[in-house]
C-alpha positions as CSV (number, residue, x, y, z in Angstrom):
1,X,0.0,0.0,0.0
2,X,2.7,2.4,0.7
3,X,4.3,1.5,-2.3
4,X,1.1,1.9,-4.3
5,X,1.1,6.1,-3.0
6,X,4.5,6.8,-3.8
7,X,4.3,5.5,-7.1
8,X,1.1,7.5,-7.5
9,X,2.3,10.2,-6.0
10,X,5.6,10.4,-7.7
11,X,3.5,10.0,-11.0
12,X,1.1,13.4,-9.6
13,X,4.5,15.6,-9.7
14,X,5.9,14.1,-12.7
15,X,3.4,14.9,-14.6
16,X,2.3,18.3,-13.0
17,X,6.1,19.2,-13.8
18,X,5.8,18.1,-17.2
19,X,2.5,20.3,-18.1
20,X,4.9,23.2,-16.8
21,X,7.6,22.7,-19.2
22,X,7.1,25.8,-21.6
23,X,6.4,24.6,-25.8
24,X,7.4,26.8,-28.7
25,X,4.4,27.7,-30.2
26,X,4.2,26.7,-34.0
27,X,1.5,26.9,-36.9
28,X,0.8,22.8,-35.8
29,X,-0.2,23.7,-32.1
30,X,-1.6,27.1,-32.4
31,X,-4.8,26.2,-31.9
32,X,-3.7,24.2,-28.7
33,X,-1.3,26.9,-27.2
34,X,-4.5,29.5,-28.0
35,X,-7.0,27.6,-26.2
36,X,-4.1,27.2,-23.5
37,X,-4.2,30.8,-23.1
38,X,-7.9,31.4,-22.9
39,X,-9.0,28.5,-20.7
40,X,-5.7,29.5,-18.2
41,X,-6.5,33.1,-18.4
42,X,-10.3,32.1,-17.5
43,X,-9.4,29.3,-14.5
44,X,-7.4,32.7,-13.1
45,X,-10.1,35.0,-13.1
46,X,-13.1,32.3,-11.6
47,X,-10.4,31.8,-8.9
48,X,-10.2,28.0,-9.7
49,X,-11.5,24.7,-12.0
50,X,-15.1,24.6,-11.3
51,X,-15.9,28.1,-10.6
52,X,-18.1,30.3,-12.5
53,X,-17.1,33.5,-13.5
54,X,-18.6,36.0,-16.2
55,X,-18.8,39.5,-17.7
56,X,-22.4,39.1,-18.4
57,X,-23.2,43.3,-19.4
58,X,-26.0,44.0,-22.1
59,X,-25.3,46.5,-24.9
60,X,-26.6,47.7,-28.0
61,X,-23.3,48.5,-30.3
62,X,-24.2,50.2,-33.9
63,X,-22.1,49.7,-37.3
64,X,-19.3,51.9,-36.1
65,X,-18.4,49.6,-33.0
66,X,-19.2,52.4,-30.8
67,X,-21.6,51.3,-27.4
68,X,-24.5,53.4,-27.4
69,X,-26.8,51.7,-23.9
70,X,-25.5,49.8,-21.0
71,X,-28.0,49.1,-18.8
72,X,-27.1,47.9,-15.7
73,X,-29.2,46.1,-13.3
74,X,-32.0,43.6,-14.2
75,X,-33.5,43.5,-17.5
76,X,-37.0,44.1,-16.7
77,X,-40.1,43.6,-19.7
78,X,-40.9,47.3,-18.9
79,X,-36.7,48.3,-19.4
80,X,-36.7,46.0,-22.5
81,X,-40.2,48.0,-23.8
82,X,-39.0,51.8,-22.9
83,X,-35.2,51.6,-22.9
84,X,-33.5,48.6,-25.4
85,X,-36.4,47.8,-28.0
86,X,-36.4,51.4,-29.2
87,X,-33.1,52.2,-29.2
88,X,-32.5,48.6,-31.5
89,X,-35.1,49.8,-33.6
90,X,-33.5,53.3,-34.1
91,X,-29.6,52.3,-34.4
92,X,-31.3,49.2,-37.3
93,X,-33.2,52.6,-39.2
């Protein structure tokens, strides 16, 4: 049994050491080493694996990229009706 956890345990820090161990990044593992990036980056900012963390902010943007409404707070039917609807319908015209 004892034998069993240190080989387990020697295999934990082999292979956390391993996944440390920086890769050149080429056009063949781009895709990998992007998806690295994001998923690290995103593991950082929830504070952990398993943690859900999101930059959930409603806006309306027009054809020039600039942000015209943020609304912050709830959307409610009634701020949907009087504040978002309209303005859609007059950055679309």
């Amino acid at each position: 049994m004892k034998r069993a956890m240190l080989t387990a345990s020697f295999l934990i820090l082999t292979s956390a050491t391993q996944a440390q161990s920086p890769v050149p990044v080429t056009v063949d593992n781009f895709g990998r080493a992007e998806s690295d990036l994001y998923f690290g980056n995103g593991v950082k900012d929830a504070g952990g694996i398993g943690k859900l963390f999101h930059h959930r902010e409603p806006m309306a943007i027009d054809k020039q990229g600039v942000i015209r409404f943020k609304q912050i707070g709830p959307v409610t039917p009634e701020v949907l009706q009087d504040k978002i609807l309209p303005l859609a319908r007059k950055l679309q015209g």
